[in-house]
C-alpha positions in Angstrom: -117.2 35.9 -15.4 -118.4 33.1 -13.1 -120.1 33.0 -9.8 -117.1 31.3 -8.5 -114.9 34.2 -10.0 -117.2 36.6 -8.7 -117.2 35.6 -5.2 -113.1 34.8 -5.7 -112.6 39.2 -6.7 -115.3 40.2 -4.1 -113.9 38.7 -1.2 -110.7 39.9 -2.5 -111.9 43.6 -2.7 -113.7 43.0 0.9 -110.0 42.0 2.6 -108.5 45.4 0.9 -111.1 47.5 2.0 -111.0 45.9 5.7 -106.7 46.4 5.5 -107.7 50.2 5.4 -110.3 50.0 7.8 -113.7 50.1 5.9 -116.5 49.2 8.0 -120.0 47.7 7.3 -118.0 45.9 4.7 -120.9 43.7 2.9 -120.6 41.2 0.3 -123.2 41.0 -1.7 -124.4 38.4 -4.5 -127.1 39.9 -7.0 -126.6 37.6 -9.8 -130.0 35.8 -9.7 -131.8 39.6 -9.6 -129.4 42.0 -11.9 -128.3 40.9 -15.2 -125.6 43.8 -15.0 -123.4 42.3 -12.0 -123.2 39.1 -9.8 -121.5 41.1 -7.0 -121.7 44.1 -5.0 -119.2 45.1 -2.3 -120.4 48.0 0.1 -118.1 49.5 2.5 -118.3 52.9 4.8 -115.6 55.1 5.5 -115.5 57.7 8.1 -114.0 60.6 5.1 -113.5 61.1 2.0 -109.7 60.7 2.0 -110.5 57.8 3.7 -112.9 56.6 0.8 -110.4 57.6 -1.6 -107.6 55.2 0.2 -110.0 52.3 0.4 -110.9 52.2 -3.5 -107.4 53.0 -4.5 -106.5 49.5 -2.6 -109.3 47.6 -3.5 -108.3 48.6 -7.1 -104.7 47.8 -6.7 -105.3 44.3 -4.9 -107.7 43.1 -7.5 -105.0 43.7 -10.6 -102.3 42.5 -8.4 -104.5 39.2 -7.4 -107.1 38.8 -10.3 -104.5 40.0 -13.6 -107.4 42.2 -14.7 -108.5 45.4 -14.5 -111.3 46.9 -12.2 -114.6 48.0 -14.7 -116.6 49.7 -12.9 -116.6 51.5 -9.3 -119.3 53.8 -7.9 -119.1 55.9 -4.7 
């Protein structure tokens, strides 16, 4: 994956996770320090139903808007 498609998923998993009210939504690009990812995307939730609803949308909006599959999620 690019830098360009990078940025193009993360922004896309930052707008899901602000449509269920994440906060302290931060993009974040790590390309030129980790090998393993050029992205990281860190949002707060208030609960962890709340948590649960936010990845469950972030996942869904990156298949629907990206045609592929979310790898990895942590948290």
């Amino acid at each position: 994956m690019n830098k360009t498609d990078a940025a193009t998923v993360a922004a896309v998993a930052a707008r899901a996770a602000d449509d269920k009210q994440g906060s302290n939504i931060i993009v974040l690009d790590v390309g030129d320090i980790l090998a393993i990812t050029e992205m990281f995307v860190v949002v707060s939730a208030s609960n962890s139903r709340q948590l649960r609803t936010i990845a469950n949308e972030i996942t869904a909006k990156i298949r629907e808007e990206s045609d592929r599959p979310l790898l990895r999620s942590e948290g």
